[in-house]
MIGU-741923 format. One record per residue (C-alpha): x, y, z. Coordinates in steps of 0.2 Angstrom, whole numbers. Each point is the difference from the previous one (the first is absolute). Last residue first. Example, Ala and Ser with C-alpha at 12.3 -4.5 7.8 and 13.67 -1.06 7.14 Angstrom:
BEGIN
{node {68 -5 36}}
{node {-6 -17 3}}
//
This chain:
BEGIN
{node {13 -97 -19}}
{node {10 4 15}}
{node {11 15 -8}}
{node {-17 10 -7}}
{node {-6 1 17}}
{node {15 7 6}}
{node {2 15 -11}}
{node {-20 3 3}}
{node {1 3 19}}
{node {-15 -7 6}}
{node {-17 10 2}}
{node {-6 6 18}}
{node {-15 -6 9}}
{node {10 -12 12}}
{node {14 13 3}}
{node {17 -3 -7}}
{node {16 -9 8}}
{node {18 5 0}}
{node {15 -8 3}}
{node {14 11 0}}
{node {18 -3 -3}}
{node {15 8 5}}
{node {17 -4 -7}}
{node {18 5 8}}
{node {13 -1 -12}}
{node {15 -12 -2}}
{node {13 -1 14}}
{node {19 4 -2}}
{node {16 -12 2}}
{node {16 3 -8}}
{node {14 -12 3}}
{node {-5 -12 -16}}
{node {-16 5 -4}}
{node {-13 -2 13}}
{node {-18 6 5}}
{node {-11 0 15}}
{node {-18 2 -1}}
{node {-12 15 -2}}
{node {-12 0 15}}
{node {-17 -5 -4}}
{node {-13 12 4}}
{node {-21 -5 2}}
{node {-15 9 -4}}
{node {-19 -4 2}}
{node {-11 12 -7}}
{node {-18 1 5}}
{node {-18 2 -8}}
{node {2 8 -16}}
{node {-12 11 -13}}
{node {7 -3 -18}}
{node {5 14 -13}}
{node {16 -10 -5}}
{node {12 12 2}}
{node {-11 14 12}}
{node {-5 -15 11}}
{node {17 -7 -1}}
{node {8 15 6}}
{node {-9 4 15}}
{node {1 -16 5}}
{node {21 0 -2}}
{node {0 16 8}}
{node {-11 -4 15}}
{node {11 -16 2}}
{node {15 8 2}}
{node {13 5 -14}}
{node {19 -1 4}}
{node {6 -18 -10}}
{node {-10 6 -14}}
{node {-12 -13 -5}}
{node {0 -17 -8}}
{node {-17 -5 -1}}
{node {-12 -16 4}}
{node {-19 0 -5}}
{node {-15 -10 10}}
{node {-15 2 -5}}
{node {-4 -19 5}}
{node {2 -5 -17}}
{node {16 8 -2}}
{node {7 -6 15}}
{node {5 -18 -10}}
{node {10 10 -11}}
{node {11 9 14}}
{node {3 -16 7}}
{node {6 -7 -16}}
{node {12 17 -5}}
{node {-3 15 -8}}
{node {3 15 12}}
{node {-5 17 -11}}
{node {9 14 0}}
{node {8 17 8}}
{node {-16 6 7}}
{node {9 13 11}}
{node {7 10 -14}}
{node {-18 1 -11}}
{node {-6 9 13}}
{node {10 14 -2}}
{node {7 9 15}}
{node {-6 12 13}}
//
């Protein structure tokens, strides 16, 4: 099993993922193999949060060229992930919208 810290690679900060945060609403970028029992799993022992679903999605990396070389850049998988009605909000993003 691996760490938990592995999956949760970072935060998403961007104006959608700004105007979810008042609906308990958080975005991540996770690692590109985790599924959504992992990433819940590790939220709720991060942040110490109880929550409702995950919502994932995969963007295929894109296609790159120099010159006569051509490569892609990295796959990126986020997670959208919302908290139960009872449960506390994520301090890290609460202290960014005020």
């Amino acid at each position: 099993m691996r760490d938990i810290h592995d999956i949760i690679r970072g935060p998403v900060l961007t104006e959608k993922s700004y105007d979810q945060i008042a609906l308990k609403k958080y975005s991540f970028e996770v690692a590109v193999d985790a599924n959504k029992v992992e990433i819940k799993k590790a939220v709720e022992e991060i942040f110490n949060v109880e929550v409702a679903s995950v919502n994932t999605m995969t963007h295929k990396g894109k296609v790159k060229r120099q010159g006569y070389t051509s490569g892609r850049t990295a796959k990126v998988k986020k997670a959208v992930v919302t908290l139960k009605e009872n449960s506390k909000p994520i301090e890290f993003f609460e202290s960014m919208i005020q």
